[in-house]
PDB file of N, CA, C and O in Angstrom:
ATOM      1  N   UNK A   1     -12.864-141.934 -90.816  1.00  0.00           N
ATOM      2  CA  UNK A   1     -11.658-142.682 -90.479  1.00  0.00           C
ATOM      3  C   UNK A   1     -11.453-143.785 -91.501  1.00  0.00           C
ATOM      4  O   UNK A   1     -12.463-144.284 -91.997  1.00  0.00           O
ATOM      5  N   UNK A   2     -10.223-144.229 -91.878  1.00  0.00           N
ATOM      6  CA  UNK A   2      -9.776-145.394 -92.407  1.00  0.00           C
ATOM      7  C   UNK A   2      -9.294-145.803 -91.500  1.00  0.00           C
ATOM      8  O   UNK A   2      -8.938-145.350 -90.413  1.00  0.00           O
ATOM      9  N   UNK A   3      -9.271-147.305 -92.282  1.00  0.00           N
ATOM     10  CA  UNK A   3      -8.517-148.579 -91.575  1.00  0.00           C
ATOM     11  C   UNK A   3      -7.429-148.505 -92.335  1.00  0.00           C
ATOM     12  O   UNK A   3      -7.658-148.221 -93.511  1.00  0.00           O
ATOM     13  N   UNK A   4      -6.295-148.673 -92.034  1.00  0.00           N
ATOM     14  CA  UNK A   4      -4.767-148.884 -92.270  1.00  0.00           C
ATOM     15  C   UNK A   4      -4.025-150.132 -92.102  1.00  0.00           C
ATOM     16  O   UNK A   4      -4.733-150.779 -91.331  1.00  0.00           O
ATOM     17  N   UNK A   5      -3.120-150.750 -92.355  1.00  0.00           N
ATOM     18  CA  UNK A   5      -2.669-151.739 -91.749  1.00  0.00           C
ATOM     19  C   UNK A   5      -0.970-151.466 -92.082  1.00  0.00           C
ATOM     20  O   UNK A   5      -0.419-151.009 -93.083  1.00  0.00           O
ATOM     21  N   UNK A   6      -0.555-151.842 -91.090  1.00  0.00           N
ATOM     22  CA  UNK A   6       1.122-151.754 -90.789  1.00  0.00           C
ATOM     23  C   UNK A   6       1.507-152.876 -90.289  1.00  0.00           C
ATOM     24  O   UNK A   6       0.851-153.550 -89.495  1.00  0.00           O
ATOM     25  N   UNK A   7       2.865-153.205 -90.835  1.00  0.00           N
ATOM     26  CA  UNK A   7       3.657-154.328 -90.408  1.00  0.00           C
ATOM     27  C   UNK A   7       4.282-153.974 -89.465  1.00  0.00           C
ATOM     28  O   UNK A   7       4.906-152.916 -89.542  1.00  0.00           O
ATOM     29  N   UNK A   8       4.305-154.627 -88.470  1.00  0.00           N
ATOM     30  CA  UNK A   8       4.874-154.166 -87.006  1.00  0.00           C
ATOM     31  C   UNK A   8       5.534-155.619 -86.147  1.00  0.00           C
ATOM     32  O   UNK A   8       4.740-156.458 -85.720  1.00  0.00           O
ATOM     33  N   UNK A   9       6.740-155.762 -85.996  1.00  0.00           N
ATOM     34  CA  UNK A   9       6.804-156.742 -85.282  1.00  0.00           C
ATOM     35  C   UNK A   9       6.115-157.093 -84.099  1.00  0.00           C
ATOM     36  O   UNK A   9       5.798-156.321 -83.194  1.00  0.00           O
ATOM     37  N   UNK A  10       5.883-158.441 -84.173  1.00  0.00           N
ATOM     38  CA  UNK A  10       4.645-158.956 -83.317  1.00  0.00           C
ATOM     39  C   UNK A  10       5.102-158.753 -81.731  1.00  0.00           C
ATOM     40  O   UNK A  10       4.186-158.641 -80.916  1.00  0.00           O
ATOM     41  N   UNK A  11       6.251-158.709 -81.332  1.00  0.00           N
ATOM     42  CA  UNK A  11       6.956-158.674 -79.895  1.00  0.00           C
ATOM     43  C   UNK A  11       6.787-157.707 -79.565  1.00  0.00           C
ATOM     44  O   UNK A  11       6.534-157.500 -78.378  1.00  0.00           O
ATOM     45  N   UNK A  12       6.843-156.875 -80.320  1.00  0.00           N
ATOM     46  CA  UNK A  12       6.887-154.796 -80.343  1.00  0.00           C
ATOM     47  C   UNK A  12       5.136-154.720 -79.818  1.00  0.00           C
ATOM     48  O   UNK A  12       4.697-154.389 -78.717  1.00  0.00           O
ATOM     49  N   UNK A  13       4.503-155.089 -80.868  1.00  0.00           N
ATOM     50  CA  UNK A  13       2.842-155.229 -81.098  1.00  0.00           C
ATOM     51  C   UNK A  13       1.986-155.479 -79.556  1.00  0.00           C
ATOM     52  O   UNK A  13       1.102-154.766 -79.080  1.00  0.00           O
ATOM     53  N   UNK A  14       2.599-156.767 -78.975  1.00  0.00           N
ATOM     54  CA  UNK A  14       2.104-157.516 -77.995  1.00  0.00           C
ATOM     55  C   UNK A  14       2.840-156.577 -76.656  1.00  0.00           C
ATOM     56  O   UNK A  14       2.356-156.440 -75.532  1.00  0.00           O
ATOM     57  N   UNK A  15       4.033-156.048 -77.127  1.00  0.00           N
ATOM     58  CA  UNK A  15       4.278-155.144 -75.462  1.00  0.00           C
ATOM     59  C   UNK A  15       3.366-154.190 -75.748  1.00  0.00           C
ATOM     60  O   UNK A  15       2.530-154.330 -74.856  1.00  0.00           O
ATOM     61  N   UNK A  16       3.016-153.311 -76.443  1.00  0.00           N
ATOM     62  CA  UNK A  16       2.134-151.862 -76.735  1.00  0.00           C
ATOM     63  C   UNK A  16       1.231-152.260 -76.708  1.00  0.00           C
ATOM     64  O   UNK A  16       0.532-151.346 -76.270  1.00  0.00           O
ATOM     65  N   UNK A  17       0.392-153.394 -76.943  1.00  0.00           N
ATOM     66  CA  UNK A  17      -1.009-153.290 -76.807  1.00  0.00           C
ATOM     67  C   UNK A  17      -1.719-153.495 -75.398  1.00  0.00           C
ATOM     68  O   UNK A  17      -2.820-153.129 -74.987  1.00  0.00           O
ATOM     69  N   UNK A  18      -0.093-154.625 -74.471  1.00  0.00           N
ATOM     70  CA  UNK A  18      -0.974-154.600 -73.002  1.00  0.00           C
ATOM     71  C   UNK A  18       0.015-153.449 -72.911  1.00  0.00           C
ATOM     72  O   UNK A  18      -1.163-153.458 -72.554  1.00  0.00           O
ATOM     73  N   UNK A  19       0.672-152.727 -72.865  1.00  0.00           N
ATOM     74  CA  UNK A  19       0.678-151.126 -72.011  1.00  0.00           C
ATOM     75  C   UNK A  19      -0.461-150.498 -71.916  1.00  0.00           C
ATOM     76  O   UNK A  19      -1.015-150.023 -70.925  1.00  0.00           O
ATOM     77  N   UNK A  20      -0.970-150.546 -73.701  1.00  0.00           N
ATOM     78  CA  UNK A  20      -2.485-149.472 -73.807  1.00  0.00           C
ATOM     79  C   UNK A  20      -3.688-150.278 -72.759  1.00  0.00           C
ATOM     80  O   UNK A  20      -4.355-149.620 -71.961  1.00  0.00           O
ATOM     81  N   UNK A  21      -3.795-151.356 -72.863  1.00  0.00           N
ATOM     82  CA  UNK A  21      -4.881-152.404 -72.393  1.00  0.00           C
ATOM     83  C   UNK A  21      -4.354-151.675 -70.331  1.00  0.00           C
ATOM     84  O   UNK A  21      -5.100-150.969 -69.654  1.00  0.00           O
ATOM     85  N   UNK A  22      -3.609-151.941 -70.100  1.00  0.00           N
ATOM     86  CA  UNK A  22      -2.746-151.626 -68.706  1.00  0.00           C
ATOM     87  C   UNK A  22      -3.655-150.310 -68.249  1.00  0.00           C
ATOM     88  O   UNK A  22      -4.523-150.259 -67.377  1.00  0.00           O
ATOM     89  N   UNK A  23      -3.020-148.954 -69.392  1.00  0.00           N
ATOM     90  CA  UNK A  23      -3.253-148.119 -68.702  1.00  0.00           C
ATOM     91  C   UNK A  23      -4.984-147.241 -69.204  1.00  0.00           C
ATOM     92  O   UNK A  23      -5.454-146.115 -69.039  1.00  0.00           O
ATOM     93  N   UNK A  24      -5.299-148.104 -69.643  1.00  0.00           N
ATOM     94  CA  UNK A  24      -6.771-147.571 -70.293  1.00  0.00           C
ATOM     95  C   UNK A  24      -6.767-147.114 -71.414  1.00  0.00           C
ATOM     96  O   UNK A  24      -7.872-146.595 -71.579  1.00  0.00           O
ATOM     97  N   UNK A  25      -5.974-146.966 -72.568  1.00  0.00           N
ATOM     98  CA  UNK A  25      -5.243-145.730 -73.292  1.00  0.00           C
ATOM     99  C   UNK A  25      -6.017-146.720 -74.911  1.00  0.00           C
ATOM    100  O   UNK A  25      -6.020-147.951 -74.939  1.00  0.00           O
ATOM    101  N   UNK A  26      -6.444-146.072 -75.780  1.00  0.00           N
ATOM    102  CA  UNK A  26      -6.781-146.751 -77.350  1.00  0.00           C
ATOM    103  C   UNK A  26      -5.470-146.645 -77.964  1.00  0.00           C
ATOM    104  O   UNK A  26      -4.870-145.575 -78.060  1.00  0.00           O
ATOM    105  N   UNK A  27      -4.882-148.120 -78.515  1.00  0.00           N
ATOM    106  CA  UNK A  27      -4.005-148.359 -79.100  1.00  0.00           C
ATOM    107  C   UNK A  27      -3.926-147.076 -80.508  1.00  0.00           C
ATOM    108  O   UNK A  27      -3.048-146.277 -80.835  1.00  0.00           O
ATOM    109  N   UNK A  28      -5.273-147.382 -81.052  1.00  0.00           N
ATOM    110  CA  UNK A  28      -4.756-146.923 -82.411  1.00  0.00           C
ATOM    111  C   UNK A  28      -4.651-144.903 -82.273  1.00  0.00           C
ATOM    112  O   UNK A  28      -4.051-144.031 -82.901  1.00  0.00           O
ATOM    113  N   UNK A  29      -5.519-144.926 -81.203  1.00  0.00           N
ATOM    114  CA  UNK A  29      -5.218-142.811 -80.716  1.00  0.00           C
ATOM    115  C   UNK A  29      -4.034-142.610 -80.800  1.00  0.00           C
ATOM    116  O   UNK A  29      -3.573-141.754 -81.554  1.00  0.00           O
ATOM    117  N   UNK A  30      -3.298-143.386 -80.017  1.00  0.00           N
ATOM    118  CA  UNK A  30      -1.658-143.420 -79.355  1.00  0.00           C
ATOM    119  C   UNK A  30      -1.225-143.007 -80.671  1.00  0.00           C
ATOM    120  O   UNK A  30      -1.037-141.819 -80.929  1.00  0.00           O
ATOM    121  N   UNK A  31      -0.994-144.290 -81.841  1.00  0.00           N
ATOM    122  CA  UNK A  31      -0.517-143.958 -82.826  1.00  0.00           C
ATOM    123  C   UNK A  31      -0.936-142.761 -84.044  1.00  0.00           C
ATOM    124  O   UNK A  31      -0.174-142.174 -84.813  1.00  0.00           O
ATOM    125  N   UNK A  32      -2.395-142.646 -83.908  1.00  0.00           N
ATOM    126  CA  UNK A  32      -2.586-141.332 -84.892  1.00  0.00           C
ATOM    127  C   UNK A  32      -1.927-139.769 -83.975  1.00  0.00           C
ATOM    128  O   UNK A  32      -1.843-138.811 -84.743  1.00  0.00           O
ATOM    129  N   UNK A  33      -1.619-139.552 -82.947  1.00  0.00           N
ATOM    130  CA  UNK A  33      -1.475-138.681 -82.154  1.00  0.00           C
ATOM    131  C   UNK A  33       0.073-138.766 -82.363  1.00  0.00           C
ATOM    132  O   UNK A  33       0.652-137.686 -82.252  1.00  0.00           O
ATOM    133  N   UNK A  34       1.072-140.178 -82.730  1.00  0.00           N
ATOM    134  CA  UNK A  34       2.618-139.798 -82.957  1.00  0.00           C
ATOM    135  C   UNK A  34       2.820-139.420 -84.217  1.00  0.00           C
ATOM    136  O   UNK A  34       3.810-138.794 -84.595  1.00  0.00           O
ATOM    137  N   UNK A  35       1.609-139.895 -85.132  1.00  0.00           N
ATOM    138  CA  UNK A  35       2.126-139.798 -86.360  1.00  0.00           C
ATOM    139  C   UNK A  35       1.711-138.291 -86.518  1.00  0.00           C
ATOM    140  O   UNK A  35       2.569-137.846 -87.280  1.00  0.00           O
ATOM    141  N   UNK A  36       0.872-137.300 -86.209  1.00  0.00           N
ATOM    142  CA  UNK A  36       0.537-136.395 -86.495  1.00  0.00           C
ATOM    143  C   UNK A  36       1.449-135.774 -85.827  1.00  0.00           C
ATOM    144  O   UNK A  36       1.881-134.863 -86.533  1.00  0.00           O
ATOM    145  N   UNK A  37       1.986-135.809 -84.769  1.00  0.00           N
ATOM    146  CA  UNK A  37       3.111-135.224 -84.068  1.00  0.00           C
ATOM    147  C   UNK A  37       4.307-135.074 -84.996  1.00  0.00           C
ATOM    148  O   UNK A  37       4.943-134.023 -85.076  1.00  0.00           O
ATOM    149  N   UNK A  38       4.600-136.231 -85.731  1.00  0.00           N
ATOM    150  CA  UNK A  38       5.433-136.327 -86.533  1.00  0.00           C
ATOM    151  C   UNK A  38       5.792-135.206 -87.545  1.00  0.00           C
ATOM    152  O   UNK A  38       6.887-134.741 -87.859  1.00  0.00           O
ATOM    153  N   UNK A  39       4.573-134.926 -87.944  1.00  0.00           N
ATOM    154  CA  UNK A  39       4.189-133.774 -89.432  1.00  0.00           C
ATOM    155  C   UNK A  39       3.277-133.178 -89.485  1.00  0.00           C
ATOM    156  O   UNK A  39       2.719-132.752 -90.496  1.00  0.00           O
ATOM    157  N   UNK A  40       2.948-133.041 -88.268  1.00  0.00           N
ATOM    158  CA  UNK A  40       2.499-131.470 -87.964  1.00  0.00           C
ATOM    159  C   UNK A  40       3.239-130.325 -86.939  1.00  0.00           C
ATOM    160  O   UNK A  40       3.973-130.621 -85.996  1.00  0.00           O
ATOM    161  N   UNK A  41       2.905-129.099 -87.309  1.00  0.00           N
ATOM    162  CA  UNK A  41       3.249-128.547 -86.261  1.00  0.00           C
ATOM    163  C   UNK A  41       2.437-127.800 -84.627  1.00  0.00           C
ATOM    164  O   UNK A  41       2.387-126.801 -83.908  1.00  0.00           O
ATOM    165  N   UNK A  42       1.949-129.153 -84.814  1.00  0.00           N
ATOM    166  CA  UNK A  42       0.900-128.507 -83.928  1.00  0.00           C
ATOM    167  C   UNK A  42       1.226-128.626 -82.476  1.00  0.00           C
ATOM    168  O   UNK A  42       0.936-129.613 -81.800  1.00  0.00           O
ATOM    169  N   UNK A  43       1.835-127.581 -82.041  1.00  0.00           N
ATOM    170  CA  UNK A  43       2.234-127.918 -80.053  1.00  0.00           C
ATOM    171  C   UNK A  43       1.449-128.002 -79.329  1.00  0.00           C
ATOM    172  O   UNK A  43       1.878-128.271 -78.207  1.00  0.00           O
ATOM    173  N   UNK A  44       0.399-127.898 -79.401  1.00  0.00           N
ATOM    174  CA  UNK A  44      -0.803-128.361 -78.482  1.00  0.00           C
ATOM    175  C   UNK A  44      -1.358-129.898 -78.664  1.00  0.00           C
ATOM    176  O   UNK A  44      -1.996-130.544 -77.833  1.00  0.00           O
ATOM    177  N   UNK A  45      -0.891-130.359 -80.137  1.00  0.00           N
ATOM    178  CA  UNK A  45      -1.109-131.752 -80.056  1.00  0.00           C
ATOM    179  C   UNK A  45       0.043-132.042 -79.108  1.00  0.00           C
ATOM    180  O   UNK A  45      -0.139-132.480 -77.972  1.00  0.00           O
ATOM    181  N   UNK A  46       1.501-131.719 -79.740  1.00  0.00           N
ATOM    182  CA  UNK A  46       2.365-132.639 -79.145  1.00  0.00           C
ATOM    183  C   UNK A  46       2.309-132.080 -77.306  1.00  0.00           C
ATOM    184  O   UNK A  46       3.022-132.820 -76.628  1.00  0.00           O
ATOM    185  N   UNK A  47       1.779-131.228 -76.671  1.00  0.00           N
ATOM    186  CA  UNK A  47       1.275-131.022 -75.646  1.00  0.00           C
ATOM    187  C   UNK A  47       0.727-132.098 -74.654  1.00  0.00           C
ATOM    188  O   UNK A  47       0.850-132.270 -73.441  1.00  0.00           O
ATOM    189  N   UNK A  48       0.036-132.792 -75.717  1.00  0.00           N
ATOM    190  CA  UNK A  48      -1.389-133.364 -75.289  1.00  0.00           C
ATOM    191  C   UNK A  48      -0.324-134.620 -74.727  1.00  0.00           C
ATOM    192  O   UNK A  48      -0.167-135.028 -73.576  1.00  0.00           O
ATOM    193  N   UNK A  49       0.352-135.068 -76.039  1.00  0.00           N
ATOM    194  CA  UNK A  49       0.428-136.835 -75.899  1.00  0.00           C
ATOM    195  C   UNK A  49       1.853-136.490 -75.159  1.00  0.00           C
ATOM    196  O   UNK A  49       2.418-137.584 -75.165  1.00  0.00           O
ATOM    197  N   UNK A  50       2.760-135.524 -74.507  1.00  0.00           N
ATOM    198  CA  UNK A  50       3.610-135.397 -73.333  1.00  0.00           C
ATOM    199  C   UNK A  50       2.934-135.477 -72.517  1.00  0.00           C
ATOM    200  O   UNK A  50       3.135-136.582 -72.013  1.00  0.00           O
ATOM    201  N   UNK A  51       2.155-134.955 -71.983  1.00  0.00           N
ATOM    202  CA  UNK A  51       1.296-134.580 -70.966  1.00  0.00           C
ATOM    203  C   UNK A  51       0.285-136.255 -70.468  1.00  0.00           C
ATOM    204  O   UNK A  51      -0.338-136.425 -69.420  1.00  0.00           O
ATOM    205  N   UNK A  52       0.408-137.033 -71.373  1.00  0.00           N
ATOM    206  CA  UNK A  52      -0.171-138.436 -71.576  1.00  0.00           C
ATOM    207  C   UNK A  52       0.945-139.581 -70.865  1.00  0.00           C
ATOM    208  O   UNK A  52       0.913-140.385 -69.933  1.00  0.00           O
ATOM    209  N   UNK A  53       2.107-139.052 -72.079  1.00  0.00           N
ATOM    210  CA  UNK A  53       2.920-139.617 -71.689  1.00  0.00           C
ATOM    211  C   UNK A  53       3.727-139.470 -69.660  1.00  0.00           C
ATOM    212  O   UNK A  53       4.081-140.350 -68.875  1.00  0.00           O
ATOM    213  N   UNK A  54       3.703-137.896 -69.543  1.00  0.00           N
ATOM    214  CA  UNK A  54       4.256-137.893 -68.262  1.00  0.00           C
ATOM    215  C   UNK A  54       3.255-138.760 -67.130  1.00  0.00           C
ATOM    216  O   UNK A  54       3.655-139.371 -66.139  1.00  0.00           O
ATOM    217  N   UNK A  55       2.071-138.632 -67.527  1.00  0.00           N
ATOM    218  CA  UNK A  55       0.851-139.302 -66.545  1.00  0.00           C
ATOM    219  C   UNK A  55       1.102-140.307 -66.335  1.00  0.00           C
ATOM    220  O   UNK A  55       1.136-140.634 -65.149  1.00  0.00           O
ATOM    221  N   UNK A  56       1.382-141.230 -67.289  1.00  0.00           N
ATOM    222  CA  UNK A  56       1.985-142.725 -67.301  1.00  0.00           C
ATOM    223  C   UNK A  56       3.384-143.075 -66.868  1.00  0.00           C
ATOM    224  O   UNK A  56       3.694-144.263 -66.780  1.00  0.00           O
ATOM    225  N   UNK A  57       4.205-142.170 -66.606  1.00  0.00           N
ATOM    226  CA  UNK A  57       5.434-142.374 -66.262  1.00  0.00           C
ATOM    227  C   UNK A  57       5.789-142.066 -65.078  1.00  0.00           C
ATOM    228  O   UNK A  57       6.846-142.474 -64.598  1.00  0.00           O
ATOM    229  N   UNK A  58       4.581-140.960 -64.154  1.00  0.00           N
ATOM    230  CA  UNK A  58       4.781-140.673 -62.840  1.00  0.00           C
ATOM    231  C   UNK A  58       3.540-141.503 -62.453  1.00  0.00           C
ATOM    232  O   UNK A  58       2.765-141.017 -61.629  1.00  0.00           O
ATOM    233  N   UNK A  59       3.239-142.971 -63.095  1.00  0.00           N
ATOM    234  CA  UNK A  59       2.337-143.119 -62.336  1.00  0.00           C
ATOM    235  C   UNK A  59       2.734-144.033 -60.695  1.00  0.00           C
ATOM    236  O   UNK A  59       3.829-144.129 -60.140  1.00  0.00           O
ATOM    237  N   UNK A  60       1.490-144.549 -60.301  1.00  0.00           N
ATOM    238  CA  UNK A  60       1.543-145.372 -59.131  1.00  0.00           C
ATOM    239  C   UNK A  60       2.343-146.795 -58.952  1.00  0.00           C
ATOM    240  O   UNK A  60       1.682-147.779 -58.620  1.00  0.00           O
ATOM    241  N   UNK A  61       3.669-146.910 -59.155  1.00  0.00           N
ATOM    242  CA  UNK A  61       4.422-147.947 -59.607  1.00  0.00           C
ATOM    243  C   UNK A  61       4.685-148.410 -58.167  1.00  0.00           C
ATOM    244  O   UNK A  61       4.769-147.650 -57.203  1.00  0.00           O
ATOM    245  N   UNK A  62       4.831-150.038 -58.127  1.00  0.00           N
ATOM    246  CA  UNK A  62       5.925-150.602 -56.846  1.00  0.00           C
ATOM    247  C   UNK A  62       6.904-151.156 -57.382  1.00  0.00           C
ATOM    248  O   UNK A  62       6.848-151.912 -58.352  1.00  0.00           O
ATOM    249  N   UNK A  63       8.180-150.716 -56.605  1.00  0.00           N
ATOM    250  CA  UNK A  63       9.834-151.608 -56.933  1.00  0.00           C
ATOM    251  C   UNK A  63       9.222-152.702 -56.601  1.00  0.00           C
ATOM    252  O   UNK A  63       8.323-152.862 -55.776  1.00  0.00           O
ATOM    253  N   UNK A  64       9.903-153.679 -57.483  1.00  0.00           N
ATOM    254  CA  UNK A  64       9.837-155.132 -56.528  1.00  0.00           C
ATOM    255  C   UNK A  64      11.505-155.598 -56.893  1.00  0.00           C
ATOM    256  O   UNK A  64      11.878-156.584 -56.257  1.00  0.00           O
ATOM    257  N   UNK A  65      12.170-155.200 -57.513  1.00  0.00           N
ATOM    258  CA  UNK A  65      13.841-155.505 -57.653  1.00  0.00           C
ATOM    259  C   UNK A  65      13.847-157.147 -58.398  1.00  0.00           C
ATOM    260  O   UNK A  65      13.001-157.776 -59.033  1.00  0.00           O
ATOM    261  N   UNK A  66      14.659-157.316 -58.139  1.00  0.00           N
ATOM    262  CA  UNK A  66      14.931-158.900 -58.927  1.00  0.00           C
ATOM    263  C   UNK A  66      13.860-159.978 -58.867  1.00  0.00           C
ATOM    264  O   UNK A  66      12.788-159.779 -58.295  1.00  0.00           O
ATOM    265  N   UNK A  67      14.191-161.203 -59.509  1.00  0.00           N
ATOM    266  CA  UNK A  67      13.040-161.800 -59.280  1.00  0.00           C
ATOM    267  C   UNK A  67      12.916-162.378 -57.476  1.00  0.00           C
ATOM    268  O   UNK A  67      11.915-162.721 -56.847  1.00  0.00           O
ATOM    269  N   UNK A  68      13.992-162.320 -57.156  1.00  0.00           N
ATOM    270  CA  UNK A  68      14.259-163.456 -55.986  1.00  0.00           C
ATOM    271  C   UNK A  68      13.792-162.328 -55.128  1.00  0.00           C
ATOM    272  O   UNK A  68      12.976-162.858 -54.374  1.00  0.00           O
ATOM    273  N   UNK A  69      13.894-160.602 -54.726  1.00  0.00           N
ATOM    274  CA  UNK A  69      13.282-160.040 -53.824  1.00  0.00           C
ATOM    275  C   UNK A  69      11.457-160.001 -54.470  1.00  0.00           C
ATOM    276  O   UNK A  69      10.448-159.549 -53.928  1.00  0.00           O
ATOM    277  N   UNK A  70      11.621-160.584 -55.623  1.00  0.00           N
ATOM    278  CA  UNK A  70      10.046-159.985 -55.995  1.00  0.00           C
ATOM    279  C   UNK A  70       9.287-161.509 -55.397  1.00  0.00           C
ATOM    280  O   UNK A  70       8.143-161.531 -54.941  1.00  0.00           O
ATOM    281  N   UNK A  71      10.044-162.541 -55.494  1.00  0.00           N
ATOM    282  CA  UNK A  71       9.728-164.044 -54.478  1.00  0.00           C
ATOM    283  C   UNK A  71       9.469-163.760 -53.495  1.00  0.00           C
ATOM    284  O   UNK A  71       8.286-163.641 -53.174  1.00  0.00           O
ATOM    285  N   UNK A  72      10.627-163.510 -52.510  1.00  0.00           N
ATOM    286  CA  UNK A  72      10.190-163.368 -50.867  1.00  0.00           C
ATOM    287  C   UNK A  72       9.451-162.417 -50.814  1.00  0.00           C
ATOM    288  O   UNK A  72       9.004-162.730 -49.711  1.00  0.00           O
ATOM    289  N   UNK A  73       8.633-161.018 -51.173  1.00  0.00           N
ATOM    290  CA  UNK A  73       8.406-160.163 -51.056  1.00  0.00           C
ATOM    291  C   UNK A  73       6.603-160.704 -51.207  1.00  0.00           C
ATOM    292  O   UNK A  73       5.650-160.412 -50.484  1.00  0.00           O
ATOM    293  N   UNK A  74       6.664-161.556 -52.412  1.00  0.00           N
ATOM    294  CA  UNK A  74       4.825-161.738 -52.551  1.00  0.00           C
ATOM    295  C   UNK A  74       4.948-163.236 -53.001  1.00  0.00           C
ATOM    296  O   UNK A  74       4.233-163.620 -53.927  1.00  0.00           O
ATOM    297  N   UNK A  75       6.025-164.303 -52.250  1.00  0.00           N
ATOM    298  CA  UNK A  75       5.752-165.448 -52.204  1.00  0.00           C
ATOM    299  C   UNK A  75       5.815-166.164 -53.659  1.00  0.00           C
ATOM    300  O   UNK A  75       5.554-167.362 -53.768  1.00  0.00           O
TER     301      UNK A  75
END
């Protein structure tokens, strides 16, 4: 493996790293897995990181709606 470094805005940086931190997930996998998606043709990669992605998107979420129902709701 190499180390790489990319300029990435820091706002962008700091939401993606607590998503990965959130859902257990290694920041830098995430990204070697889009970029290879990118330019390769490999459908079992891009398999993998849908199949990643849907896990995280049907996961165990609660509405809490605005801030003012997310107030009365947990004070």
């Amino acid at each position: 493996m190499a180390l790489k470094t990319f300029n990435i805005d820091e706002n962008t940086y700091g939401k993606f790293s607590k998503f990965c931190k959130e859902h257990g997930i290694s920041m830098s996998k995430q990204i070697e897995i889009f970029i290879r998606s990118q330019v390769e043709d490999d459908l079992e990669l891009k398999e993998e990181y849908i199949k990643k992605l849907d896990k995280i998107r049907n996961g165990n979420f609660i509405k809490v709606g605005d801030f003012s129902s997310f107030e009365k709701r947990y004070g």
